[in-house]
C-alpha positions in Angstrom: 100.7 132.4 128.7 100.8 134.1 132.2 103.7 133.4 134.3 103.1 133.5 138.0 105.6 132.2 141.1 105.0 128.0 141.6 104.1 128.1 144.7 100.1 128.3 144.4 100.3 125.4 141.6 97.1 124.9 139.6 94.4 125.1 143.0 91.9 127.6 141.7 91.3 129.2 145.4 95.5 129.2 145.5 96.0 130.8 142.2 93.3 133.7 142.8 94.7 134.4 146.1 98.3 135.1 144.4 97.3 137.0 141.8 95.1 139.7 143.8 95.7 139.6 147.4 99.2 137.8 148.3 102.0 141.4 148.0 99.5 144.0 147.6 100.6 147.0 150.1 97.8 146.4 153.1 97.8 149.7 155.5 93.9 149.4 157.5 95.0 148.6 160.8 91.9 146.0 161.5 92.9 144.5 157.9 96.6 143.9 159.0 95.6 142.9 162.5 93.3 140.2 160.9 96.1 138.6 158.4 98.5 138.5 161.4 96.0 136.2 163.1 95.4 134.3 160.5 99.4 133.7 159.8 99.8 132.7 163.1 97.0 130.1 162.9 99.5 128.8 159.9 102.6 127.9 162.5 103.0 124.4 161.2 100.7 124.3 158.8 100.3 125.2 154.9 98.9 128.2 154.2 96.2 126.8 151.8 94.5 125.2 154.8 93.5 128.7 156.6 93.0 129.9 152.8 90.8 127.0 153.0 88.9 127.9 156.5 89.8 131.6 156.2 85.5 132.6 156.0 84.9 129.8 158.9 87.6 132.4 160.8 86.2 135.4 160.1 82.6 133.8 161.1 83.5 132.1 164.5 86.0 135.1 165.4 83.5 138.1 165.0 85.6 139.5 162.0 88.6 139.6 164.2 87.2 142.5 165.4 90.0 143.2 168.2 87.2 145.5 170.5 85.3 142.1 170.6 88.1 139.2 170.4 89.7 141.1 173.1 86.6 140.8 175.6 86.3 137.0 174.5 86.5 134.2 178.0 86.2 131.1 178.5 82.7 130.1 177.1 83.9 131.7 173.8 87.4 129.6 173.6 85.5 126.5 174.3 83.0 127.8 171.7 86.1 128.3 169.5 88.0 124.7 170.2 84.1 123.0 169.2 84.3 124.8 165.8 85.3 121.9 163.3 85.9 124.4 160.7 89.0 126.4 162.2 92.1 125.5 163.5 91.2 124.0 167.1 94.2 125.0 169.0 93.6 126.4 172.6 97.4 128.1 172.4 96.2 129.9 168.5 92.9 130.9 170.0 94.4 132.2 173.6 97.0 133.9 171.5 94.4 135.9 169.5 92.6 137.0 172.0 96.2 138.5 174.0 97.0 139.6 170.7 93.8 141.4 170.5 94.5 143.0 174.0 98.0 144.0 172.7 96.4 145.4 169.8 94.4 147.5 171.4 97.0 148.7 174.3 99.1 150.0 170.7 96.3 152.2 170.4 95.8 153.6 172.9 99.0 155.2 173.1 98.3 156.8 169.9 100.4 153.7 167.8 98.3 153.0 164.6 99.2 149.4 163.7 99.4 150.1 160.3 102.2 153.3 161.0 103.8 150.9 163.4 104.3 147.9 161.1 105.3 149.6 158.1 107.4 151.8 160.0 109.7 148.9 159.8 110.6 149.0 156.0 110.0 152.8 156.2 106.6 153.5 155.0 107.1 151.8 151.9 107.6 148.2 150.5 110.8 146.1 150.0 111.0 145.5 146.5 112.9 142.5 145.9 114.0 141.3 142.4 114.1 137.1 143.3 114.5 135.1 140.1 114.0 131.1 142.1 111.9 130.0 145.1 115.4 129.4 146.4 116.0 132.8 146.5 113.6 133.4 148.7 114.2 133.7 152.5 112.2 132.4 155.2 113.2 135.3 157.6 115.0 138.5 157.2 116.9 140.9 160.0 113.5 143.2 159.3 111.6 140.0 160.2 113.3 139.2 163.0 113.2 142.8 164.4 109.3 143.1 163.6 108.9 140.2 165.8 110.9 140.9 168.7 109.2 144.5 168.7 105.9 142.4 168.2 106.3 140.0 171.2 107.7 142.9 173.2 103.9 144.6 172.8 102.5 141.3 174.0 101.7 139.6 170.2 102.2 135.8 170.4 102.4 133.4 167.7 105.0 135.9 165.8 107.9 134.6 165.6 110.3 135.8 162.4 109.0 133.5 160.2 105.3 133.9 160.5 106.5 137.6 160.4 107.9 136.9 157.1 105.5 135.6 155.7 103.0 138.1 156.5 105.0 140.5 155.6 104.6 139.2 151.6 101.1 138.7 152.1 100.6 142.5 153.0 102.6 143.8 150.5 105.5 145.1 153.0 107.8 143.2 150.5 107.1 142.3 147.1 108.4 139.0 146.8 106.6 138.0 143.6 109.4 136.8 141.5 110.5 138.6 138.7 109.3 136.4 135.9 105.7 136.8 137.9 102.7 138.8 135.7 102.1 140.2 139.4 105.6 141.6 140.2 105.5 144.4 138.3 102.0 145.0 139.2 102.6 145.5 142.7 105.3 147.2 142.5 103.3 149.9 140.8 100.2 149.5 143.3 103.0 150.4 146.2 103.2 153.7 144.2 99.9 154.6 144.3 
């Protein structure tokens, strides 16, 4: 029998999504960019919802292509807020599109985003030994930092918590628990 952490439960799309994407080390800058969108799409919702709508994103948002979603105005946000199969929020969608902008300012100083976030656990992946959900935090001092530095650049919808949890989606913790099939898995995939 595999053991894996509760929290995806028996939803097929849930359950796939832990065991190969959720922890595994992320470092393409576009890649990271994209996930941080989507987790701040999540702010008061479940993650399984924008698991749920995550190709209706990618569709209505060019890719999150930040060259494009930075260039996006008005007829594109109301474009956006008609999409039934996205989150409709003007605030998300106006965030994205600063956060695009913000993005791209990063870069051209020279900042990759990738160097920049991973910078903050230094170059390599917190790996956490967590037996319980309970365990787990919501937010960490790294968290919080990441997110002050974040909203500092101009990044909205960031706050430690969304930071968090982005942060275990991307592999810059491994927060698969111990009895997991996947946390020793990924911890060897942040050695490679």
């Amino acid at each position: 029998m595999i053991h894996r952490c509760p929290w995806p439960g028996e939803d097929p799309l849930y359950v796939d999504y832990h065991d190969t994407e959720w922890g595994v080390p992320e470092r393409d800058d576009e890649a990271l960019f994209a996930k941080l969108i989507l987790d701040g799409f999540q702010a008061g919702l479940s993650w399984i919802t924008i698991l749920r709508k995550r190709e209706a994103f990618l569709e209505a948002f060019d890719g999150f292509n930040p060259e494009t979603l930075a260039r996006y105005g008005e007829a594109d946000i109301a474009r956006l807020l008609g999409n039934a199969g996205i989150i409709r929020s003007r605030a998300k969608i106006e965030a994205s599109i600063g956060n695009a902008k913000a993005y791209l300012a990063l870069r051209e100083r020279g900042q990759g985003f990738s160097d920049y976030l991973w910078g903050f656990v230094d170059g390599e992946p917190v790996q956490n030994r967590f037996s319980t959900m309970k365990e787990v935090p919501a937010e960490t001092p790294v968290s919080q930092a990441m997110s002050k530095a974040l909203k500092k650049e101009g990044f909205k919808f960031c706050g430690p918590v969304i930071v968090y949890a982005f942060m275990q989606a991307t592999g810059l913790v491994n927060d698969h628990l111990v009895s997991c099939h996947r946390h020793e898995e990924v911890k060897n995939l942040s050695r490679s």
